[in-house]
N, C-alpha and C positions, 0 to 999 in steps of 0.2 A: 369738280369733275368726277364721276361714278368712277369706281376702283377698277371697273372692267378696261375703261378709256385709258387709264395712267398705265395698269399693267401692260399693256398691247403698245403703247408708246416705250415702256422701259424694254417689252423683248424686242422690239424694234430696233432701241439703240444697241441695246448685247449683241445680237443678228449681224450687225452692218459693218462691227469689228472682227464678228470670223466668218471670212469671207470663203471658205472650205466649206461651211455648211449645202452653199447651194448644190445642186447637183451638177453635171458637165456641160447637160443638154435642158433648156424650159422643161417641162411637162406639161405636152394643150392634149386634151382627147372629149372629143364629145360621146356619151355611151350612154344608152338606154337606160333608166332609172330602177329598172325594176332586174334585167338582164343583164346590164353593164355589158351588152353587146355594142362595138363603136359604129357610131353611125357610117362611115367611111375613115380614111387614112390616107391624107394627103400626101403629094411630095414636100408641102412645108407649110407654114403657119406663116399669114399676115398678120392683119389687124386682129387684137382682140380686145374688144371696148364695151363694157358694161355701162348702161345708165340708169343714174336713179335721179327719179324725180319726186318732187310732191305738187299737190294742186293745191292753192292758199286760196282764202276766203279772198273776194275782189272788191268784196262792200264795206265801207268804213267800218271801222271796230272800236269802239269806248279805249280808252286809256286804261292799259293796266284788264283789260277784259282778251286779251289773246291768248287761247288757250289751246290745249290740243288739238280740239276738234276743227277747227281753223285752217289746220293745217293736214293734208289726207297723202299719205305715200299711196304713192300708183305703184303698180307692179314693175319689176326692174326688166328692161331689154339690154338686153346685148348681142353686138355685131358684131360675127367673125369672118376672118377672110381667107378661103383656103385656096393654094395655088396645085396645080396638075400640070406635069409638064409630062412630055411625049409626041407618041404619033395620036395624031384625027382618030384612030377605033380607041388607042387607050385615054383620052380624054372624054373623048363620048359615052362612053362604055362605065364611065365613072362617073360623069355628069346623070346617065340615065338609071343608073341604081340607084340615088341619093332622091330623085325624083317620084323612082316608081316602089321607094321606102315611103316617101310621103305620101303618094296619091293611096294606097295599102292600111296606112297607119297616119291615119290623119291626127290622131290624137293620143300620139305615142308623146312621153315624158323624157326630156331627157336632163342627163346630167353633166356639167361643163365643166370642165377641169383648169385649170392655168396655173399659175405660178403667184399670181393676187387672190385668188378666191376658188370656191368651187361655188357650180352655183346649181341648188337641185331644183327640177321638177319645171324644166323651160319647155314650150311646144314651140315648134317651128313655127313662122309665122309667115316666112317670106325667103324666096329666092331666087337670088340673080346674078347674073354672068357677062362677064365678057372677055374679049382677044386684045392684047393690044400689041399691035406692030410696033411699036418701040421699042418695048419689052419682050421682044420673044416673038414670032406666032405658032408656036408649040407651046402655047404656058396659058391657061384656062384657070383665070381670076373669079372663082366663086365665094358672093358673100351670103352668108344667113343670115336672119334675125330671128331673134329668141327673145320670147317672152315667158314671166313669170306666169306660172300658176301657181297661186294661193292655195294651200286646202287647210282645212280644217278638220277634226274629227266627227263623224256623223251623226245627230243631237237624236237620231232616232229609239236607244236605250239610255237614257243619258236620265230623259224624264220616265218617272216610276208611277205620277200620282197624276196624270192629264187626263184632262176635263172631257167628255165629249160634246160636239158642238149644238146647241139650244138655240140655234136662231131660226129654224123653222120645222115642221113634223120631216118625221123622215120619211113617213109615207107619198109627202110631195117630192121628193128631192128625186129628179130625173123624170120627172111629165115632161110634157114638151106640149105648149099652149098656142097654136098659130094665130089665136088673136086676143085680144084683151077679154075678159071675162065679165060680164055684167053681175047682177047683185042674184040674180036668181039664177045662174051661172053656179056661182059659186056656193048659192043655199044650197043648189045639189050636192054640187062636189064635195061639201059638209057632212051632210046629210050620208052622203056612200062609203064616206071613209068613217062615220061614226057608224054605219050598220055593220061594216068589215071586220071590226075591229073585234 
């Protein structure tokens, strides 16, 4: 077991006998990754349920041949549940900022917070609502979904010594040919780009 897995298990066991560490109240907030402005602030916190998964190979695999590659982590979602209680304008009035946050910044970052993890750099992906008369009908059950985005740093200085590409003159590159070219076609088009030159 790698030293990182045993340690995380041993502050685990320490953790679970001083029970003073935690704080009074959870701590959930979701906030912008860049701004740490919170996307909204509920009256309270439902569900909060991360998933990870991986996609495995489906087609037989030799003995003893299962290797990493085999095996591919997808990006992690997680789905939270935020509850609004009030009157009809302070429900709506909250449901439509979180909405017309996303139609504005469709590709804003954010960063989740909990009490299991933090988890950077999720875009919203999906959201939905409803009322239930059982439970209230002043009480607006909003869930999110969050997905990972990946990044990595950008390989554009990274290489010092790249090649430029040699697969064809660059005097061709952006003609535009509406039909096929024949042989004497193309003696020309030889012939002008070797007098140009």
């Amino acid at each position: 077991m790698p030293a990182t897995v045993t340690g995380l298990n041993i502050l685990s066991a320490i953790a679970s006998r001083l029970p003073k560490l935690n704080p009074p109240r959870p701590i959930y907030a979701i906030v912008d990754s860049e701004t740490f402005e919170p996307l909204t602030v509920p009256d309270s916190w439902g569900e909060f349920a991360p998933r990870y998964e991986s996609q495995v190979s489906d087609y037989p695999i030799e003995t003893g041949a299962y290797a990493v590659y085999n095996k591919v982590r997808r990006p992690t979602g997680v789905t939270v549940t935020l509850v609004k209680t009030g009157s009809d304008v302070a429900r709506f009035t909250w449901l439509a900022a979180i909405q017309q946050s996303e139609a504005q910044e469709p590709t804003r970052l954010f960063t989740l917070i909990s009490p299991q993890g933090v988890y950077v750099d999720y875009t919203l992906t999906n959201i939905s609502f409803e009322t239930r008369p059982d439970r209230g009908s002043n009480m607006l059950y909003l869930t999110l979904q969050f997905l990972q985005i990946a990044q990595i740093p950008s390989s554009d200085d990274s290489k010092t010594n790249v090649q430029e590409p040699k697969s064809s003159p660059i005097d061709r590159i952006g003609q535009v040919y509406t039909n096929a070219a024949n042989s004497v076609q193309t003696a020309l088009i030889d012939a002008r780009n070797f007098i140009l030159q």
